[in-house]
C-alpha positions in Angstrom: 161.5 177.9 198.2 160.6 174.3 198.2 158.6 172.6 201.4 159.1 168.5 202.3 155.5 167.3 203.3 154.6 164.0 204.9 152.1 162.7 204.3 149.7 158.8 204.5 148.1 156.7 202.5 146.1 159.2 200.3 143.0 156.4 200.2 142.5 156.6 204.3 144.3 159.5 205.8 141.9 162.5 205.8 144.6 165.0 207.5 147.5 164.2 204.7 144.8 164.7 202.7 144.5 168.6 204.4 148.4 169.3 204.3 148.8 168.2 200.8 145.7 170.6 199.5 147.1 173.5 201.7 150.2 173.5 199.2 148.7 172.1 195.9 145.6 174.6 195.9 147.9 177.6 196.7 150.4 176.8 194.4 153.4 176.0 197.1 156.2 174.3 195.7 156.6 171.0 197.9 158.5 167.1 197.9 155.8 164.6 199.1 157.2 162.0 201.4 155.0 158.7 202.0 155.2 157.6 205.7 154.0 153.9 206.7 150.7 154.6 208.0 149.6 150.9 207.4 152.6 149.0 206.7 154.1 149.4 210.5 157.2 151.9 209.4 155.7 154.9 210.6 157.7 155.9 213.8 161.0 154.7 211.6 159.9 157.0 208.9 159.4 160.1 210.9 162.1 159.8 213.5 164.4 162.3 211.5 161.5 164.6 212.4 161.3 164.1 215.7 159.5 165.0 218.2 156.5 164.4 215.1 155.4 162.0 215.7 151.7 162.4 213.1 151.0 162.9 209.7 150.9 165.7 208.4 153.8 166.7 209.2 156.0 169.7 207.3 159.7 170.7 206.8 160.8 174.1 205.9 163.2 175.2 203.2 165.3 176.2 206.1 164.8 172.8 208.2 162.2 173.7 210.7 160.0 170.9 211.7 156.3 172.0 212.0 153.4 169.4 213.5 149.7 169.6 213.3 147.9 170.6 211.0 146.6 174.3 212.3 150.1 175.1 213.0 151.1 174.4 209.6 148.3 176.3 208.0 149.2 179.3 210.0 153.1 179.0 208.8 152.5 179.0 205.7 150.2 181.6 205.3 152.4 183.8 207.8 155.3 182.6 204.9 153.1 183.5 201.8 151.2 186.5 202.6 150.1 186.5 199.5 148.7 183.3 198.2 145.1 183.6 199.8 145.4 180.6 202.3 143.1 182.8 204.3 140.2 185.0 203.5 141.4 188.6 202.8 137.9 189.8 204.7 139.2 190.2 208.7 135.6 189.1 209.6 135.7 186.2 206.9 139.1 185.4 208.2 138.2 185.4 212.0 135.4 183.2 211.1 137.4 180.7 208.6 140.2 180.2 211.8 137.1 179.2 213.8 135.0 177.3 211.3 139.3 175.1 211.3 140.0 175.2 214.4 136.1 173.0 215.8 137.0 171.1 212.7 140.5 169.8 214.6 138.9 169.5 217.9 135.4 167.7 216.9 132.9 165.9 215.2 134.5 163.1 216.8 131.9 160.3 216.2 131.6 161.6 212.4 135.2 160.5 212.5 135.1 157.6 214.7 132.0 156.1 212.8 132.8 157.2 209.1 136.4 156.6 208.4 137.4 158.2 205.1 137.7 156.6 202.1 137.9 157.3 198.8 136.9 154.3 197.2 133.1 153.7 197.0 130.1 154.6 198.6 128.6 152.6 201.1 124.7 151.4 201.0 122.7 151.9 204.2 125.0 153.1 206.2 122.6 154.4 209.0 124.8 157.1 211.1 124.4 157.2 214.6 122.4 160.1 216.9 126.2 161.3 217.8 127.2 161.5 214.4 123.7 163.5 213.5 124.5 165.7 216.3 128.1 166.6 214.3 126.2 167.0 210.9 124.0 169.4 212.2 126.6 171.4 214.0 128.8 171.4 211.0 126.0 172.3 208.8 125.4 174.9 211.1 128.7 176.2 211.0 128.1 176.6 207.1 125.6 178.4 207.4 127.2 181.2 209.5 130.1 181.2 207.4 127.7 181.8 204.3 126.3 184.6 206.7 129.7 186.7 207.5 130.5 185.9 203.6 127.3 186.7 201.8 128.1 183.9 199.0 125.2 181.3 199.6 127.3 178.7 197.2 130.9 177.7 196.1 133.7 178.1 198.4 132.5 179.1 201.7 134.2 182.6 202.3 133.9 183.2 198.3 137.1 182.7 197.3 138.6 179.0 198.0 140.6 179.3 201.4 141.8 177.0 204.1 138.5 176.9 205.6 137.5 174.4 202.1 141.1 172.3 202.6 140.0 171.5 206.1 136.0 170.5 205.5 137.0 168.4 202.4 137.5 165.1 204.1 134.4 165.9 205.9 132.6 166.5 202.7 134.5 162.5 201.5 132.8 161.1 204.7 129.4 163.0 203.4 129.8 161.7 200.1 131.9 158.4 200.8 129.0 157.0 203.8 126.0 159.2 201.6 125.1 160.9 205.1 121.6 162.7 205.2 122.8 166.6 204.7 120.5 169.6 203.3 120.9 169.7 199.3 122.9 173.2 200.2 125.8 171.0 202.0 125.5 168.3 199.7 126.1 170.5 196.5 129.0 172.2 198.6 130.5 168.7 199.3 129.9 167.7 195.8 131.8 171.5 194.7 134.5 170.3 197.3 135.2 166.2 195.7 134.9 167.8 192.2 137.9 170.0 192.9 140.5 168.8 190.1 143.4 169.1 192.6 141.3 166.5 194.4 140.4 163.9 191.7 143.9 163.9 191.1 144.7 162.9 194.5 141.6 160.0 194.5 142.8 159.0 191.2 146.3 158.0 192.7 144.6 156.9 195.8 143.2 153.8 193.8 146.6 152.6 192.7 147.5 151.2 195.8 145.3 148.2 197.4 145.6 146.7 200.9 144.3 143.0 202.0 142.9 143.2 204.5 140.7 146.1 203.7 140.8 149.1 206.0 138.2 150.2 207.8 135.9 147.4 205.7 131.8 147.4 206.6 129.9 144.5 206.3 127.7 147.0 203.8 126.6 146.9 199.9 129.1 149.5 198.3 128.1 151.5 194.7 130.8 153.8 192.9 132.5 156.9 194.1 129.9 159.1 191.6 129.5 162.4 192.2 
């Protein structure tokens, strides 16, 4: 059983970067598909998935269609009971559905202001009262999860679930804009970049270059170090 995923331009597009991690990490066979995020083909590309109009976006072995990114995360784990996409703990796993679905509707200015990207780290980037307002709720929302799970480090519901696939662009933005986080967060969103499935993904990230730059800043920049 083989899913079609497809997916943006792995250097930018924080929610391929969720759907590809919800099959890599759990071991789902899938074909990526690369849709025109930035080169103007994107409605062409995903017309034969209509209505989708978004990336992600997933195809079934048996041709269903599925949109946004929640929706796809319950699919698959409804279709793989047993690969652990959610936390076996019902009070872990109530908590991890939350902890996803605040991280689809908010944070909004974390996003607005601190585009992901995986290529550097910006200098003095000084983040705005909204986007302190989202750190703080998001870290938060860690700590309650690290509450229900009783594991004050690594993943946050002790084994790796979707909770982690959907907070590791937020930890990039963390990292990638070095926003002011307790060391706790931090070392989480260092855990989360260091992931190998992720490296993997940054690594092929930086073979493709645009001109102009995407979301450039007019900002000093050091190396993507962890």
């Amino acid at each position: 059983m083989t899913y079609e995923l497809y997916i943006g331009d792995r250097m930018y597009s924080s929610w391929s970067l969720r759907g590809w991690l919800m099959l890599e990490k759990f071991s789902l066979p899938h074909i990526d598909h690369f849709v025109g995020l930035y080169s103007g083909t994107m409605a062409q590309d995903l017309a034969p998935l209509a209505p989708a109009r978004l990336v992600p976006t997933l195809k079934l072995p048996d041709g269903t269609v599925v949109g946004e990114s929640l929706a796809m995360a319950e699919t698959l784990a409804e279709q793989n009971p047993d690969a652990g996409l959610w936390p076996a703990d019902p009070a872990c796993r109530a908590t991890a559905r939350w902890l996803c679905a605040e991280m689809v509707g908010g944070f909004g200015a974390l996003r607005s202001d601190c585009s992901m990207q995986l290529s550097h780290i910006w200098k003095g980037f000084q983040p705005s009262e909204a986007v302190l307002t989202d750190l703080a709720r998001i870290e938060t929302l860690f700590a309650h999860a690290r509450t229900v799970s009783g594991h004050a480090t690594g993943p946050l519901f002790g084994a790796y679930s979707l909770a982690d696939v959907f907070y590791t662009p937020v930890a990039a933005r963390i990292i990638g804009y070095d926003l002011p986080v307790s060391p706790e967060t931090r070392a989480y969103c260092v855990a989360l970049m260091s992931d190998p499935a992720v490296l993997a993904w940054q690594e092929a990230a930086r073979e493709v270059s645009y001109d102009p730059e995407p979301y450039a800043l007019d900002l000093e920049r050091r190396p993507w170090e962890l």
